[in-house]
C-alpha positions as CSV (number, residue, x, y, z in Angstrom):
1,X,-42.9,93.4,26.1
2,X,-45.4,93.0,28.9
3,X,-46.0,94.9,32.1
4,X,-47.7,93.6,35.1
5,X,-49.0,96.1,36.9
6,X,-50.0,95.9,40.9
7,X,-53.6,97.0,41.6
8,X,-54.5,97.5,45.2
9,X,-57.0,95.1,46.4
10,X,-59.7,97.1,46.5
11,X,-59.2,98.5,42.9
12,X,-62.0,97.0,40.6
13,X,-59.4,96.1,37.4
14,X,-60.1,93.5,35.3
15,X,-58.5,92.6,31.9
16,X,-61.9,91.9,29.5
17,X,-59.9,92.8,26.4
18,X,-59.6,89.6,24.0
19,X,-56.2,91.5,22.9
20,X,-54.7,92.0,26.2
21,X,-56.4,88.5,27.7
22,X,-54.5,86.4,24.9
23,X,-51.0,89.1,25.8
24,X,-51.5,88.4,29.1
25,X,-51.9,84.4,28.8
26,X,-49.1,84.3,26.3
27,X,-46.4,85.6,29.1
28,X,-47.9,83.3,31.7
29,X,-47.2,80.6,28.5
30,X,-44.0,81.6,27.9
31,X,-42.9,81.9,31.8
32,X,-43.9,78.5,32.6
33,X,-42.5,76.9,29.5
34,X,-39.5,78.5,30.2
35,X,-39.4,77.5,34.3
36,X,-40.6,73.7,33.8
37,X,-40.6,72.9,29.9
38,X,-42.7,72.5,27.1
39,X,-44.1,69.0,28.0
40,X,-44.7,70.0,32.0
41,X,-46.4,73.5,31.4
42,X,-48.4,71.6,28.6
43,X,-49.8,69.3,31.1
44,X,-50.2,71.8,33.9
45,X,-52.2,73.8,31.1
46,X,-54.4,70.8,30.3
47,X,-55.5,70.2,33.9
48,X,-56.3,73.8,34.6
49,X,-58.2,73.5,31.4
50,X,-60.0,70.6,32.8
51,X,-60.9,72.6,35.7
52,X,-63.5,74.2,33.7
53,X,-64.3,76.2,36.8
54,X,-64.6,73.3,39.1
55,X,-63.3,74.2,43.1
56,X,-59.8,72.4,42.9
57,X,-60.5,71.3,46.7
């Protein structure tokens, strides 16, 4: 079970636990695959991956 929580904008929050990171990117995971497939939120993982950082524009 997972609970997103919405911090105001001026609130400081960041998630630097390894625990709560890998929680966190496991429900994004299991979102997408679940919205667009395995195959799609595979390749939509890849490029973000890719990314590395880079500005997308």
């Amino acid at each position: 079970m997972f609970t997103l929580i919405n911090a105001d904008a001026d609130d400081e929050a960041e998630i630097t636990d390894p625990q709560e990171i890998a929680e966190l990117f496991a429900a994004i995971a299991a979102v997408a695959i679940e919205a667009i497939g395995a195959g799609q939120a595979k390749q939509l993982f890849e490029a973000v991956v890719e990314q590395d950082g880079k500005d997308p524009n």
